[in-house]
C-alpha positions as CSV (number, residue, x, y, z in Angstrom):
1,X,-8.7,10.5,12.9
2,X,-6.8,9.2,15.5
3,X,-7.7,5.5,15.6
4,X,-6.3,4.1,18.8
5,X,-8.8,6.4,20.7
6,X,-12.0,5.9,18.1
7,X,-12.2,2.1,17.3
8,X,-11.6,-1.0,19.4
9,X,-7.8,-3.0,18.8
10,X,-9.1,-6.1,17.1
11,X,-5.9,-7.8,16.7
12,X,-2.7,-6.7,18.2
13,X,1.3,-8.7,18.1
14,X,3.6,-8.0,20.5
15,X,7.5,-9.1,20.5
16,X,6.7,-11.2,17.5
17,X,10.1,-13.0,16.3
18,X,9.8,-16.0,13.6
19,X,12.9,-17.6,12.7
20,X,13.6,-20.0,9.7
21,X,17.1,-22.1,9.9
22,X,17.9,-20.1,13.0
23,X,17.8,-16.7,10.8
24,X,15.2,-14.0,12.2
25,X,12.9,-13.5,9.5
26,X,10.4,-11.7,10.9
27,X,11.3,-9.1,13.9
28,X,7.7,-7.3,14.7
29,X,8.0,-5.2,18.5
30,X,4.1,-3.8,18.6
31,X,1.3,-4.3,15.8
32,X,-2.1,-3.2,16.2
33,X,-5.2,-4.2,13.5
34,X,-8.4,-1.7,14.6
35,X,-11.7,-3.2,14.4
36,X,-13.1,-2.0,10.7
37,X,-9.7,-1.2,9.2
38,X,-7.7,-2.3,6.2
39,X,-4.5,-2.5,6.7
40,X,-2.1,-3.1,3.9
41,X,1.3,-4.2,3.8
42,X,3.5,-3.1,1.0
43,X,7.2,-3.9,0.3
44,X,9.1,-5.5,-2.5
45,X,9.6,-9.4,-3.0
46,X,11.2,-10.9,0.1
47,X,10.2,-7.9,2.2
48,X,8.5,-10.5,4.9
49,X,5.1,-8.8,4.1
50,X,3.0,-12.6,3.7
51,X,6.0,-14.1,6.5
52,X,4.0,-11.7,9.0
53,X,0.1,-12.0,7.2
54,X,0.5,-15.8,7.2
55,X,1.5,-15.7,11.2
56,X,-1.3,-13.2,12.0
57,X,-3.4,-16.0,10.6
58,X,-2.0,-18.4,13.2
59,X,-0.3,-20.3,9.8
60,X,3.2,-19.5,11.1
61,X,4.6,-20.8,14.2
62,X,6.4,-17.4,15.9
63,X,9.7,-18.0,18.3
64,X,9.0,-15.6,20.2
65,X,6.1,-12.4,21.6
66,X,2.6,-13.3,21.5
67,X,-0.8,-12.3,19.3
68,X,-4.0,-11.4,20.8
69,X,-7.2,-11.4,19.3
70,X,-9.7,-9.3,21.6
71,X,-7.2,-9.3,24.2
72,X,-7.1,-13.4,24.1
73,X,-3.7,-14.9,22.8
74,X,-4.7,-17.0,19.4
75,X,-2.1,-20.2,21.0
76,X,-3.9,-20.4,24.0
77,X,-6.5,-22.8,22.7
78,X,-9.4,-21.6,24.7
79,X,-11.4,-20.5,21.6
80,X,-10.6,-21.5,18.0
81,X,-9.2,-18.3,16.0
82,X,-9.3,-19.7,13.1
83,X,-13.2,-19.7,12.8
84,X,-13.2,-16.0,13.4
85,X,-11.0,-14.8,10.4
86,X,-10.8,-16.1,6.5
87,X,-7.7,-16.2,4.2
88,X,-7.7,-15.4,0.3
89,X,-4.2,-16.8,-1.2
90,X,-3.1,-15.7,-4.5
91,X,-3.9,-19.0,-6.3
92,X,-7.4,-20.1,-5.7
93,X,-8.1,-23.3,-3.6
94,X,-11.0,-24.3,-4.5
95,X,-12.9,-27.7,-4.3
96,X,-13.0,-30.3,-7.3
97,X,-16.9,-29.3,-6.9
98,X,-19.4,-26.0,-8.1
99,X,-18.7,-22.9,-7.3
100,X,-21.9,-22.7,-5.4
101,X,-20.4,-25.9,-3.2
102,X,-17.3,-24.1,-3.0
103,X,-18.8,-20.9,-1.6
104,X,-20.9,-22.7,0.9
105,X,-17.5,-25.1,2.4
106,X,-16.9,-22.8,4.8
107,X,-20.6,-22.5,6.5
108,X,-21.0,-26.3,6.3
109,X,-18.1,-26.6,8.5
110,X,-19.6,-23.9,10.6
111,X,-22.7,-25.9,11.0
112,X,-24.7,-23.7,8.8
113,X,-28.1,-25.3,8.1
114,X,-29.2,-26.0,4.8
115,X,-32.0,-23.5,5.0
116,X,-29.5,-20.3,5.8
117,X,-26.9,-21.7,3.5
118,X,-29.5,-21.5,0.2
119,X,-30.2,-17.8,1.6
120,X,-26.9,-16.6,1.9
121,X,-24.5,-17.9,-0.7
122,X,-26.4,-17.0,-3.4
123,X,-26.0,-13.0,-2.0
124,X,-22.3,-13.2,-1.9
125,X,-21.8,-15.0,-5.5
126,X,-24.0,-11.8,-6.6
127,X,-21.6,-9.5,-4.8
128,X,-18.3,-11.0,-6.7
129,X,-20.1,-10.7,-10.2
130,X,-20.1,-15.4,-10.2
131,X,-23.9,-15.5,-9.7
132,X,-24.4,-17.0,-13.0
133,X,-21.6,-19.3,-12.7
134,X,-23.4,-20.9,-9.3
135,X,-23.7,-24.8,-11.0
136,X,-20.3,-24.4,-13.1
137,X,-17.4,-26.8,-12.4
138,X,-14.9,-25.2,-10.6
139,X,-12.3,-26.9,-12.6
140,X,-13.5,-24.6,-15.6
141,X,-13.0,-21.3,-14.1
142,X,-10.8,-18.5,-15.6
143,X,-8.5,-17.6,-13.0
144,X,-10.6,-14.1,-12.4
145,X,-13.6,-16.3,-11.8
146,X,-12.0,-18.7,-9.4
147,X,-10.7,-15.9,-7.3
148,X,-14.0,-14.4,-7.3
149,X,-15.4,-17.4,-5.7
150,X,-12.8,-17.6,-3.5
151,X,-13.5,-14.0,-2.5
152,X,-17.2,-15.2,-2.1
153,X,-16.0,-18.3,-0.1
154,X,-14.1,-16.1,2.5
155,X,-17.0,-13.2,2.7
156,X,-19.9,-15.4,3.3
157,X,-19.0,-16.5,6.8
158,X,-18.8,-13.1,8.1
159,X,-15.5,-13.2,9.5
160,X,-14.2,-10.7,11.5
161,X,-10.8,-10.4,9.7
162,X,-10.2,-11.5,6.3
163,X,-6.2,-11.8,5.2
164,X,-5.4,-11.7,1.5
165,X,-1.8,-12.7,0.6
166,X,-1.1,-11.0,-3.1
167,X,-4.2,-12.1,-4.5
168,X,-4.5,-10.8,-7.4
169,X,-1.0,-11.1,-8.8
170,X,-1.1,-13.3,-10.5
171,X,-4.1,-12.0,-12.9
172,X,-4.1,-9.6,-16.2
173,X,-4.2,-5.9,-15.5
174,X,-8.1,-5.4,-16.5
175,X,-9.5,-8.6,-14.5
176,X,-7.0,-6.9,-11.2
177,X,-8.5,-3.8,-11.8
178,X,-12.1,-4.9,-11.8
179,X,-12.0,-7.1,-8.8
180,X,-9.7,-4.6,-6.8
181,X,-12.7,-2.6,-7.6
182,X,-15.6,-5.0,-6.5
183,X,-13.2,-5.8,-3.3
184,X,-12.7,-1.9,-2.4
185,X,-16.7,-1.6,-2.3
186,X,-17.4,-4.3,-0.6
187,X,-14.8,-3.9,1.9
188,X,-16.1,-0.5,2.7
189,X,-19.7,-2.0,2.5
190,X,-19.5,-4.5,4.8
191,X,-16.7,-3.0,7.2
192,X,-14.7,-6.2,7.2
193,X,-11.4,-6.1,8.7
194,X,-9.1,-6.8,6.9
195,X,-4.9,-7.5,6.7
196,X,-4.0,-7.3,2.1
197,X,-0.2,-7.9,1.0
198,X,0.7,-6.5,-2.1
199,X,3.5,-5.0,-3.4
200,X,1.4,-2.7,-6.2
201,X,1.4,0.5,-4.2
202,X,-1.9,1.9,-6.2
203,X,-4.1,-1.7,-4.6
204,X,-2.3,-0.6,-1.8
205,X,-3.9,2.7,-2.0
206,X,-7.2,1.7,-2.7
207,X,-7.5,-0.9,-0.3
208,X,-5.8,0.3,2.4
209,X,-6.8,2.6,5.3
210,X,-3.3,1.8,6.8
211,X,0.0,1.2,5.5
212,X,2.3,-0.8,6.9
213,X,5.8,-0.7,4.6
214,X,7.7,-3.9,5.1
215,X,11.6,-4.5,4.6
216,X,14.0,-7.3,5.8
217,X,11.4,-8.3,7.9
218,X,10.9,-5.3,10.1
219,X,8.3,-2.4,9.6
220,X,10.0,0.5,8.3
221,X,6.3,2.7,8.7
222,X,3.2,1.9,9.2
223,X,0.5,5.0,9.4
224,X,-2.6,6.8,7.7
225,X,-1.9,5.7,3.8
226,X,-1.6,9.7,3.2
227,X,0.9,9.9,5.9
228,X,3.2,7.5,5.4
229,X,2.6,8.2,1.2
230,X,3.7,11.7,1.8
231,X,6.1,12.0,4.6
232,X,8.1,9.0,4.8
233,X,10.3,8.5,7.5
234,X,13.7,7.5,5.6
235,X,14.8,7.1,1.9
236,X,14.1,3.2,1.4
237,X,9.9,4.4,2.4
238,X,10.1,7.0,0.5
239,X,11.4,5.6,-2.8
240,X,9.0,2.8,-2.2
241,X,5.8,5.0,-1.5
242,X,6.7,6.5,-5.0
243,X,9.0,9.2,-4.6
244,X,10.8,9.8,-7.4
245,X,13.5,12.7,-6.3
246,X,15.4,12.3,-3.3
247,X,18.6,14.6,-3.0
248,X,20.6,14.5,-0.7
249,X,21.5,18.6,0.6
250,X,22.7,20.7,3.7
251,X,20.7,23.3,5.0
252,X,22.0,26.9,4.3
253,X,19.6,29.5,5.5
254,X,16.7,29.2,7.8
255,X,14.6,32.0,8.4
256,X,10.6,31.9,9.4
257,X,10.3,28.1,8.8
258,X,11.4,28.3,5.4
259,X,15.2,26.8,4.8
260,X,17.1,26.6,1.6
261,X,19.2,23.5,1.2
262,X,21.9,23.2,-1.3
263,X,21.9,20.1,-3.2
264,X,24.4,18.6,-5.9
265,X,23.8,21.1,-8.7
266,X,21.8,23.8,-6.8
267,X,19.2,24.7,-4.6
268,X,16.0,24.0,-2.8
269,X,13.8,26.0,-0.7
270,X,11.3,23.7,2.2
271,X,9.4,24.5,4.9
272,X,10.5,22.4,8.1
273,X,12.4,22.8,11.4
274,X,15.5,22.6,10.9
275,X,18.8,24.2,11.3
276,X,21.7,26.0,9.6
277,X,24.7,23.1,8.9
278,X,22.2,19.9,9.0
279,X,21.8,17.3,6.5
280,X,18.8,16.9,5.4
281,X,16.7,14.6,2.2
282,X,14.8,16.5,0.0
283,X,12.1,14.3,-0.9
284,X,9.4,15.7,-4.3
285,X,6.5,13.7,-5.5
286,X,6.8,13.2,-9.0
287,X,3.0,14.5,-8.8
288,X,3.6,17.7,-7.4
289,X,6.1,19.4,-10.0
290,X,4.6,21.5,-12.8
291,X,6.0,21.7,-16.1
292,X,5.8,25.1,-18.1
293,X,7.0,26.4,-21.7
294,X,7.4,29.5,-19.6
295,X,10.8,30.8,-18.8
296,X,12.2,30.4,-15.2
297,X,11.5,34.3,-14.4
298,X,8.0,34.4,-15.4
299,X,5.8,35.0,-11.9
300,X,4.8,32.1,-10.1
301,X,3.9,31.1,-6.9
302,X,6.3,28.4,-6.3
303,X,9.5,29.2,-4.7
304,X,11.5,26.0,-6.6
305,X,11.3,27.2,-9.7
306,X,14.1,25.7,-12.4
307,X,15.1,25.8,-16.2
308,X,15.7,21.7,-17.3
309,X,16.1,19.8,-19.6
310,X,14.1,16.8,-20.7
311,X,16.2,13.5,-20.9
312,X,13.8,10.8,-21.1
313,X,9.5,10.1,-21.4
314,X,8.6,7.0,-20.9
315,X,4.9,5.9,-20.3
316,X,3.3,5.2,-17.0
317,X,-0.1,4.2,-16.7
318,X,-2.4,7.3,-17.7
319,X,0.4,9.3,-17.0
320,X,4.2,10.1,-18.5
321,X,7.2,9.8,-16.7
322,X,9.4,12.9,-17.3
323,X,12.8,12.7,-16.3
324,X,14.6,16.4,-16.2
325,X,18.3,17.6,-15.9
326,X,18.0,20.7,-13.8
327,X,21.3,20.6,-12.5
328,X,20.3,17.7,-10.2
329,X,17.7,15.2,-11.6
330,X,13.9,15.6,-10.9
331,X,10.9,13.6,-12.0
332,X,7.8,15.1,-13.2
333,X,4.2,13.1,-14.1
334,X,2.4,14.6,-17.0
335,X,-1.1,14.1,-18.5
336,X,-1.2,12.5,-22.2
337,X,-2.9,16.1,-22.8
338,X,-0.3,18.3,-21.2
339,X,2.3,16.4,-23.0
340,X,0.8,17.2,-26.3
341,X,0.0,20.7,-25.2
342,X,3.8,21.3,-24.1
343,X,5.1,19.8,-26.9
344,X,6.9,17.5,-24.8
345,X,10.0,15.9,-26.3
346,X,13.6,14.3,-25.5
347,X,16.1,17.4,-25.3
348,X,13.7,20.2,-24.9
349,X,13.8,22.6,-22.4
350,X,11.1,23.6,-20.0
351,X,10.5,24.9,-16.6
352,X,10.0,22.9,-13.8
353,X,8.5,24.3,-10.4
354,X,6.9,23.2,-7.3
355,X,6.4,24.4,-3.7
356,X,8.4,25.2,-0.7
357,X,5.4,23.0,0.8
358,X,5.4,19.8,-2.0
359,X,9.1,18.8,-0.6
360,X,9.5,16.5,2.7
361,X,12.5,17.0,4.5
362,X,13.8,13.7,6.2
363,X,16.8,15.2,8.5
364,X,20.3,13.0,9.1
365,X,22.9,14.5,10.6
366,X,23.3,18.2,12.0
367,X,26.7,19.2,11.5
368,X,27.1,21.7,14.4
């Protein structure tokens, strides 16, 4: 879906330059946010990923460029931005009062009545799992709690963006995972738009519509989350997005949009458009190579098909990590299942395949 042509530009940055200490921290030339859409923005610590959430906001003065919302710049004082969006920070501010208070701060300043304020609080401290903590202290929260409440605070006034800087960082893997599940449903309930930094690129994933990879302050990519996940645009997006095996080859043969490149210690058949002599990165999803007790000459229906050896499992998440030798190294993810099934261990042998179609070829430099 193309959605510049489908949904209205809700928020869009233009020329956006922040400086700290006369250093450029921030160096944005066109951003767009589409009414309904979650965009996330990944990158590693000190990428500038809550440097440009926290100026979308209007939090951050900006040197230079402008921000519109609807088509209106947020400085220009004729309307007041700020009651149009809500933020979520990754440690809970909440009010030395009850959650239910806390919740209902932001429609009091509104100028909710009391009336609409009974009605509708108690819906959204329902929808972040804190109904039954409505008359608790705020002070005696567990930190998954008091985010939830801040979650419920930001929802209930219907903004039309919500920004969330890292906000569940700072919390144990089970309470993250539950409310990155309560925030995915109601995000896609409620069509909020929204702007989530995170470095975790699976919350990424399963918040995000968009993904907007952030480095030294610039966007490296910023696309469909299947886009940019699978054909990143240079190696520093790529080994963020998770993939695993980048090598560097030079393209060999070419013939019916199938090339073989020849990498350090072999070589690897792609589909792309390139030509004979170029440099090219041959990029393989951990994900997409297959492991098999079978030798390297059984029949398959991958073209990359190679005898290696296992150097190191390590665990990762539900899956393993496999780390081959195959001449050149290569990364495989395996099931706990498959890995008991293969008798997976440290120095054994197996075959590792994949398809002419599972590797993404970033080109460099043609060399004729």
């Amino acid at each position: 879906m193309n959605l510049a042509e489908d949904r209205q530009v809700l928020l869009q940055a233009e020329d956006l330059l922040v400086r700290r200490g006369g250093v450029t921290v921030l160096d944005i030339p066109v951003l767009h946010l589409f009414q309904g859409q979650v965009l996330a923005l990944i990158g590693p610590n000190g990428a500038g990923k809550s440097t440009l959430l926290l100026t979308l906001a209007g939090l951050l003065k900006y040197a230079q460029g402008k921000i519109l919302f609807r088509g209106a710049p947020i400085a220009d004082g004729g309307f007041d931005y700020r009651r149009h969006i809500a933020m979520v920070f990754q440690e809970p501010l909440l009010f030395d009062t009850t959650v239910f208070e806390n919740v209902a701060a932001g429609l009091k300043i509104r100028g909710v009545v009391r009336s609409e304020i009974e009605r509708t609080v108690p819906e959204y401290l329902e929808r972040f799992g804190v109904g039954h903590l409505a008359k608790r202290s705020a002070r005696k929260l567990s930190g998954g709690e008091a985010q939830r409440t801040s979650l419920a605070r930001a929802f209930v006034t219907k903004p039309q963006i919500v920004f969330l800087d890292e906000p569940f960082s700072s919390l144990d893997p089970p309470t993250r995972e539950a409310l990155t599940d309560d925030l995915e449903r109601i995000l896609r309930q409620t069509h909020t738009t929204a702007v989530v930094s995170t470095h975790d690129q699976t919350e990424a994933l399963r918040l995000g519509e968009r993904l907007a990879v952030v480095n030294g302050g610039k966007i490296e990519q910023i696309g469909p989350a299947a886009e940019v996940m699978n054909r990143p645009v240079n190696e520093f997006v790529a080994c963020f997005v998770g993939v695993e095996t980048v090598l560097p080859g030079r393209v060999v043969h070419v013939s019916d949009g199938v090339f073989t490149a020849a990498v350090d210690g072999g070589e690897i058949q792609a589909v792309g458009h390139v030509r004979t002599g170029e440099e090219v990165l041959c990029c393989i999803r951990p994900e997409h190579v297959t492991l098999s007790a079978e030798t390297p000459f059984s029949k398959s229906s991958a073209r990359n098909v190679f005898l290696g050896t296992i150097r190191k499992i390590t665990p990762f998440g539900l899956f393993h990590r496999v780390h081959l030798e195959c001449g050149f190294d290569l990364v495989a993810y395996v099931t706990r299942q498959s890995l008991e099934e293969l008798h997976l261990e440290e120095g054994k042998s197996v075959t590792a395949s994949f398809k002419a179609t599972a590797v993404h070829v970033i080109p460099r430099v043609s060399l004729t």
